[in-house]
C-alpha positions as CSV (number, residue, x, y, z in Angstrom):
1,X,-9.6,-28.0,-13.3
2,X,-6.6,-30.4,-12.5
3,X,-4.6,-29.6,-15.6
4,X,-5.4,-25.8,-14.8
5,X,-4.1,-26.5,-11.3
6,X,-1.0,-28.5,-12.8
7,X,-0.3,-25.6,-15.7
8,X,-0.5,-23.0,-12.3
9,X,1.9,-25.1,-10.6
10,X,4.2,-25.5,-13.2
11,X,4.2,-21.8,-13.9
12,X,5.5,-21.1,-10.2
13,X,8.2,-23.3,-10.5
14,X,9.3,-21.6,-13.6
15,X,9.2,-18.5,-11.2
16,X,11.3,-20.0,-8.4
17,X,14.0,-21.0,-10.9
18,X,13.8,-18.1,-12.6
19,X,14.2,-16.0,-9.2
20,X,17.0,-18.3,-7.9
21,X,19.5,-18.0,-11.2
22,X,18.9,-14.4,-10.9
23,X,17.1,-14.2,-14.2
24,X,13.7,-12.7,-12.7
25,X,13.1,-11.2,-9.2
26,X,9.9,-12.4,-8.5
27,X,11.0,-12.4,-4.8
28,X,11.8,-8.6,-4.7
29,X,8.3,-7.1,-3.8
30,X,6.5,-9.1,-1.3
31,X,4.3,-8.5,2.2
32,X,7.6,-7.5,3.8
33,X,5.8,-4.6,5.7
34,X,5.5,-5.5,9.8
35,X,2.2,-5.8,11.1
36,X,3.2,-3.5,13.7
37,X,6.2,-1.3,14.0
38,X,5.3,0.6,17.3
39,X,6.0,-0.5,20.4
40,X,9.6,-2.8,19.0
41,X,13.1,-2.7,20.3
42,X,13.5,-1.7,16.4
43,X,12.1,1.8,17.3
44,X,13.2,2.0,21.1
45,X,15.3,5.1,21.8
46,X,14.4,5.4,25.3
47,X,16.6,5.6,28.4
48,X,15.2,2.9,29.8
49,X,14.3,0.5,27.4
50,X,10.9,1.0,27.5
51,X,9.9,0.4,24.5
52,X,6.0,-0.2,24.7
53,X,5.6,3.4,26.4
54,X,8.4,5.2,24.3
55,X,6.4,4.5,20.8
56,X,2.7,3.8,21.0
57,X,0.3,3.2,18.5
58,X,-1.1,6.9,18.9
59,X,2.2,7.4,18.4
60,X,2.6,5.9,15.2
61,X,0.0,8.3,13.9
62,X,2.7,11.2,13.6
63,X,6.1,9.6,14.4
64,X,8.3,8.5,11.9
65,X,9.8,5.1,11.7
66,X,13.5,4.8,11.6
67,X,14.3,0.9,11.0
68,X,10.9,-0.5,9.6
69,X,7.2,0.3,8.7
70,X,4.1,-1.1,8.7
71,X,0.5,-1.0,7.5
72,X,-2.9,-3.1,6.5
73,X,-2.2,-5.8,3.8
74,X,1.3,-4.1,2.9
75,X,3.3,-5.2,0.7
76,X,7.0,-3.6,0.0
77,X,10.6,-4.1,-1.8
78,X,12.8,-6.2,-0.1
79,X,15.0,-2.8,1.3
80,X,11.4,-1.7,2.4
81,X,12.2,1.5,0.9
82,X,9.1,2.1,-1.0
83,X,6.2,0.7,0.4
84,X,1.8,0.3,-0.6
85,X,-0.4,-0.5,1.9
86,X,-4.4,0.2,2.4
87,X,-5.8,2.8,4.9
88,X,-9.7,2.6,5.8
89,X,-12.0,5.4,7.5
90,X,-15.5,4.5,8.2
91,X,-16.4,8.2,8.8
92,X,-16.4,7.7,12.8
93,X,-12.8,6.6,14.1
94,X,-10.9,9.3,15.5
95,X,-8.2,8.3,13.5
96,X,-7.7,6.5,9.9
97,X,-7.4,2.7,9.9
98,X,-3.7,2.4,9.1
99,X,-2.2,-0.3,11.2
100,X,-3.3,-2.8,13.3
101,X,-4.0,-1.9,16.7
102,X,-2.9,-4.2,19.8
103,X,-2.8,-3.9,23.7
104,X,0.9,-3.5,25.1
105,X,2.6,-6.0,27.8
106,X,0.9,-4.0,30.5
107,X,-2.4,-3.2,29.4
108,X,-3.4,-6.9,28.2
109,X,-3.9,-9.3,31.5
110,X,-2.7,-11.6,29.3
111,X,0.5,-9.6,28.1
112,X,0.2,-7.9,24.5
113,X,-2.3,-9.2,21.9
114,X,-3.6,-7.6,18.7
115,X,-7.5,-6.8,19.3
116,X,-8.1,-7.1,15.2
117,X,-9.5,-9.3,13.0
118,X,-7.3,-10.1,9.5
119,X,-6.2,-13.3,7.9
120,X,-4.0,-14.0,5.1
121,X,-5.6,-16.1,2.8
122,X,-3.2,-16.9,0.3
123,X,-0.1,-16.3,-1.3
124,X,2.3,-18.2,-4.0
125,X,5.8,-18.7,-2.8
126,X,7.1,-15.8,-5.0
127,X,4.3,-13.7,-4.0
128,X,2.9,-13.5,-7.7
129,X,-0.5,-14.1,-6.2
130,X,-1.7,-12.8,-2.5
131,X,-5.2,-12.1,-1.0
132,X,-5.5,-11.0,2.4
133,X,-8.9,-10.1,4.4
134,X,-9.8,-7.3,7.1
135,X,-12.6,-6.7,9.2
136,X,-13.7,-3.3,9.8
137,X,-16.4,-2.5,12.1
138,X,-18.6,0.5,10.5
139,X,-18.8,1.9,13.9
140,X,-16.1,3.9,15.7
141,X,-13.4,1.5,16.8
142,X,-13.7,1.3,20.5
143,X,-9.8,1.4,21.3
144,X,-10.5,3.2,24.9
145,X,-13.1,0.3,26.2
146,X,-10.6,-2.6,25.2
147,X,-7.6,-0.8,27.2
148,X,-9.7,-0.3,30.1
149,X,-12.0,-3.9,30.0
150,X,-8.5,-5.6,29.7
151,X,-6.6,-3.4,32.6
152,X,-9.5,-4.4,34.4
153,X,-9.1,-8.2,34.6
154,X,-6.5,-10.2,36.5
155,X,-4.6,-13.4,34.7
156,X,-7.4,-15.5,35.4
157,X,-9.8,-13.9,33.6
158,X,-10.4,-14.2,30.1
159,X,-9.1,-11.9,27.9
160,X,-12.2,-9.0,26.4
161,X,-12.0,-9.2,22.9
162,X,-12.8,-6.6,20.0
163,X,-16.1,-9.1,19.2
164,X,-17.1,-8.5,22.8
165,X,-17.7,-5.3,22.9
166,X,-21.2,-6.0,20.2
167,X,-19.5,-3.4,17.3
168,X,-19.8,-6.4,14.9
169,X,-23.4,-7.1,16.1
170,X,-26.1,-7.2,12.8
171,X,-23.4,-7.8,10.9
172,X,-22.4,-4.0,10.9
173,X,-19.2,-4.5,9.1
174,X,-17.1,-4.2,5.8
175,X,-14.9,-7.3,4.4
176,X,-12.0,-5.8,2.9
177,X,-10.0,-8.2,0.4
178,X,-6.8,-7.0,-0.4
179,X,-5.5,-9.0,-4.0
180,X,-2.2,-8.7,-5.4
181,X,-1.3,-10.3,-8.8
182,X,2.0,-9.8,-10.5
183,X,2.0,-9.3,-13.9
184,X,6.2,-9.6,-14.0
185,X,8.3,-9.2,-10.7
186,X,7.8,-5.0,-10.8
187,X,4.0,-5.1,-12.6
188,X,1.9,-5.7,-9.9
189,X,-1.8,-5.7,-10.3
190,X,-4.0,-4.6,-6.7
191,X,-7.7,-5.6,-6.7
192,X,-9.5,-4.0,-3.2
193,X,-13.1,-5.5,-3.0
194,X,-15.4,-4.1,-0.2
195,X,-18.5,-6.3,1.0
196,X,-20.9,-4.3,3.1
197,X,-22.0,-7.4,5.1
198,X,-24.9,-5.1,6.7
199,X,-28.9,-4.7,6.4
200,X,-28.3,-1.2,5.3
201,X,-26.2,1.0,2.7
202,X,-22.9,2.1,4.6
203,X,-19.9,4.7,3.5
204,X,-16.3,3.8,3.4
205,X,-13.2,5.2,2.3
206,X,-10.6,4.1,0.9
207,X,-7.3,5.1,1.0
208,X,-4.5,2.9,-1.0
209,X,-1.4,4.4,0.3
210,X,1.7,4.7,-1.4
211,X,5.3,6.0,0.8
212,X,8.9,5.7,1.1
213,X,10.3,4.7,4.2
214,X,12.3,7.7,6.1
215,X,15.5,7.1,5.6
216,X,16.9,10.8,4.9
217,X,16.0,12.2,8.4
218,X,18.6,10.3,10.5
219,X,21.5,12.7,9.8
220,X,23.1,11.0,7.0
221,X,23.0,12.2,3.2
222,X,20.7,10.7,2.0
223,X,19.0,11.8,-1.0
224,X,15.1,12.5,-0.4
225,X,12.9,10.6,-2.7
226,X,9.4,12.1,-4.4
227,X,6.2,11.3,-5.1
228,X,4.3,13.5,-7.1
229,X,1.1,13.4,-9.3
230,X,1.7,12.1,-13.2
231,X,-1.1,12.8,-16.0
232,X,-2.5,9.2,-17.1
233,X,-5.3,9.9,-18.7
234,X,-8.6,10.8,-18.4
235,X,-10.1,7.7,-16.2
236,X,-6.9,7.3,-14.3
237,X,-4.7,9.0,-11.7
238,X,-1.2,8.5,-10.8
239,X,1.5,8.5,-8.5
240,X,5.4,8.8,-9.9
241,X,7.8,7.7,-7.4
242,X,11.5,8.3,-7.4
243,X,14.0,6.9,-5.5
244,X,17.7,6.8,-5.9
245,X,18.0,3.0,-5.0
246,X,14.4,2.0,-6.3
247,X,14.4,3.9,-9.6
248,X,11.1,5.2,-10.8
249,X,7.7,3.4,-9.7
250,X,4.5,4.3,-11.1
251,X,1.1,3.7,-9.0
252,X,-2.3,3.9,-11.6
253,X,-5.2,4.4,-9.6
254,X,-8.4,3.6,-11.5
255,X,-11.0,6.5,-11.4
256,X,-11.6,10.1,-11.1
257,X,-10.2,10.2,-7.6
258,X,-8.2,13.0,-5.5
259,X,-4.8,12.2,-4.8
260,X,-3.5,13.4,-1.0
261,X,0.4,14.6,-0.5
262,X,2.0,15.0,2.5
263,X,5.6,13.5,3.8
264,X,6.6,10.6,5.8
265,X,7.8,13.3,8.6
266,X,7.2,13.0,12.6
267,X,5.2,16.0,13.2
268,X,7.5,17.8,16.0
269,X,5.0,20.1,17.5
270,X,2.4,17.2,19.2
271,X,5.2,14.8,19.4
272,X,7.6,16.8,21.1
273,X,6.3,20.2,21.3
274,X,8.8,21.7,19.5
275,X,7.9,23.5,16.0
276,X,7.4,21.6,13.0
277,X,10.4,21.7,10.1
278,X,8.3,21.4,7.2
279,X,4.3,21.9,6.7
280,X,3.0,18.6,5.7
281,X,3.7,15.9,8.7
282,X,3.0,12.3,8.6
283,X,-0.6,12.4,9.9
284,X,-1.4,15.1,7.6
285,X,-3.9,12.9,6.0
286,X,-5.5,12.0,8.9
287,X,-6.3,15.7,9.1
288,X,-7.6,16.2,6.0
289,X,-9.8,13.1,5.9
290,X,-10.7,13.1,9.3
291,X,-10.9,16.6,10.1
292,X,-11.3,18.3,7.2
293,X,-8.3,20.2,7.4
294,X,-6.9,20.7,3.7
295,X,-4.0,22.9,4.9
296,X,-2.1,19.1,6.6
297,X,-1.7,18.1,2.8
298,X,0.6,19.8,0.0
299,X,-1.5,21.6,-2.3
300,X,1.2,21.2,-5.2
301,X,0.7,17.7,-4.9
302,X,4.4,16.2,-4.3
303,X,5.9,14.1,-0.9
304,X,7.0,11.4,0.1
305,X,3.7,10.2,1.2
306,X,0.6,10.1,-0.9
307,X,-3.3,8.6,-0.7
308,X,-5.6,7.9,-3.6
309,X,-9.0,9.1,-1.9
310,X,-11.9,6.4,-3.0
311,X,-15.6,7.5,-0.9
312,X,-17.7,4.4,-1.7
313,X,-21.4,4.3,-0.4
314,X,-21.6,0.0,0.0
315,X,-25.2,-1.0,-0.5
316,X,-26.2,-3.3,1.8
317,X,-25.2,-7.1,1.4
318,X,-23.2,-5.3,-1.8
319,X,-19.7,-5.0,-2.5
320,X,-17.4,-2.6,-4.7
321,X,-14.2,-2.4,-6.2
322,X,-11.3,-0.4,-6.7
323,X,-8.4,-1.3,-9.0
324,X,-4.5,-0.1,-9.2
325,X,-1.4,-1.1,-10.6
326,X,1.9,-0.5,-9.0
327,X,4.9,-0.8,-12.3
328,X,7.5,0.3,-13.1
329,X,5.9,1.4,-16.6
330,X,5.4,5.0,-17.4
331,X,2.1,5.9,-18.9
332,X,3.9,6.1,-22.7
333,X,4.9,2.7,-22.5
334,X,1.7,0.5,-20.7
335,X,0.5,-1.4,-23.3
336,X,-3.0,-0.5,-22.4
337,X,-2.8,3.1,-20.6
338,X,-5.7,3.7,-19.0
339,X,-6.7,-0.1,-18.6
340,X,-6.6,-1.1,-14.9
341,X,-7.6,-4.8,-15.6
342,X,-4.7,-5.6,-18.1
343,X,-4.0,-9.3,-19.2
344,X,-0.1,-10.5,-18.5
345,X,2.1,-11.4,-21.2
346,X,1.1,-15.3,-22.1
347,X,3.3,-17.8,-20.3
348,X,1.5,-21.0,-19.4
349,X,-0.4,-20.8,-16.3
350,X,0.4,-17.1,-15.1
351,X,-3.2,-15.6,-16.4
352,X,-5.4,-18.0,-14.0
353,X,-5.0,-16.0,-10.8
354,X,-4.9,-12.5,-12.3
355,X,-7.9,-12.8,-14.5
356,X,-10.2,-14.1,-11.8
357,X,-9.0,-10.9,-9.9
358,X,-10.3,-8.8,-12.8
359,X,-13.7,-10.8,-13.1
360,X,-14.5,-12.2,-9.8
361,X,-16.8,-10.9,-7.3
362,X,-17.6,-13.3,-5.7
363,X,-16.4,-13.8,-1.6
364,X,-14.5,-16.7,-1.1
């Protein structure tokens, strides 16, 4: 175990030096995405500098960003132009898990706070290894009751927390483990592992996410980016991204599953009440998955925002798996196509981490 530990070690030095002379950028895609992006000065366009009330996280459902984005166990380039992050729906929310959700200044009588529970539980210096962990009640998210319970209470009081309000009671939850492992600095292995902690079987879905960040809105010209579905083969489906800075980026998504289109575009009519420019909006997944609504996502399967759509019934006390593999490979040149679970190229001490994300079930 010590030299395995040693070997590891050494293997991340060689990617710090190799990063540093400019020889490898292991450094380039990392968890770069902000936890949350509403509510900041970075967004605030108001007369009055009010930037809490001017972009909300309802808000954030349907408005573009302009300077940043953010998202559940993200991970981005370091221009955070294209970004991967992991939505959730546990078939009761109003809306799809996207980002974390917080009280503003004057809603928390302690000032803001996040009301979620996530931890980052690892990550190598160059990112070449990450695991991060979310909690997600399988019960509707009671966002109204914190606002209120919080508004309620003066400065003495403590603050009413999410595990308050009994939604985590019988242990009526998922743990979602989020692991990245990087084959080389733009190969990137994604392992999502979902533990029903519960007494009885519960649904879940899954949404890895894959979008540019809107940079072609804000009256410059810029040239818009695509996403649009790739043929992979018959156990995999896949996302091609171009980009004009970024180059192409291909995300493998292991499984029969349906891919969702829409763009990375405020959706004018509910956020100003002026008519939408284009069809598909920002929240047009959220329609489809949440309301059924198939016309919110393009049916010719190209945007600038797109959703692999996993629906996983979690016995209880069980866990599953879904596996995906952001690269800039096309399918004609993957050394193993249609293989989600890949080895890396040898180099002494890389495989350890990415191999027990292949293998390992078991909750750490």
């Amino acid at each position: 175990m010590q030299t395995n530990e040693t070997n590891e070690s050494g293997a991340e030095l060689t990617r710090l030096e190799e990063d540093r002379e400019g020889r490898a950028a292991w450094k380039k895609w990392g968890p770069y995405l902000s936890e949350r992006q509403w509510g900041t000065v970075r967004e605030d366009y108001s007369s009055n500098g009010d930037a809490w009330n001017y972009f909300t996280h309802d808000n954030a459902q349907y408005r573009a960003y302009r300077w940043g984005e953010d998202g559940l166990a993200g991970i981005s380039d370091n221009r955070q132009l294209l970004c991967f992050a992991l939505a959730l729906w546990n078939g009761r929310d109003p809306i799809l898990k996207e980002r974390l959700f917080g009280l503003t200044n004057s809603e928390g009588n302690h000032g803001e706070d996040v009301k979620e529970y996530y931890f980052y539980l690892d990550s190598t210096p160059t990112h070449s290894y990450m695991k991060y962990l979310y909690k997600y009640p399988q019960a509707a998210y009671p966002y109204r009751t914190i606002i209120d319970a919080n508004r309620a209470r003066n400065k003495q009081a403590a603050e009413y927390e999410l595990i308050d309000t009994g939604i985590f009671d019988d242990d009526r939850y998922f743990d979602v483990f989020v692991e990245y492992a990087k084959v080389e600095p733009e190969d990137i292995l994604i392992q999502i592992t979902v533990c029903n902690r519960g007494p009885e079987p519960a649904e879940i879905h899954v949404l890895p996410t894959l979008w540019f960040r809107n940079t072609w809105s804000w009256g410059r010209r810029e040239e818009k980016p695509e996403l649009k579905i790739l043929a992979a083969g018959a156990d995999v489906r896949a996302v091609a991204a171009r980009h004009r800075l970024v180059g192409e980026r291909f995300l493998y998504c292991e499984g029969v599953v349906d891919l969702l289109f829409t763009e990375n575009e405020t959706n004018t009519q509910r956020a100003f009440n002026q008519p939408n420019q284009q069809p598909y909006c920002k929240d047009g997944i959220i329609h489809a998955i949440v309301h059924g609504n198939k016309n919110a996502i393009n049916p010719e399967l190209h945007g600038t925002k797109a959703s692999a759509h996993y629906r996983l019934t979690v016995a209880a006390k069980g866990s599953q798996t879904v596996r995906l593999r952001l690269t800039d490979q096309p399918p004609d040149r993957l050394r193993v196509p249609s293989e989600m679970r890949s080895r890396p190229r040898s180099r002494p001490g890389r495989q350890k981490r990415t191999l027990s994300m292949q293998a390992s079930r078991r909750i750490r």
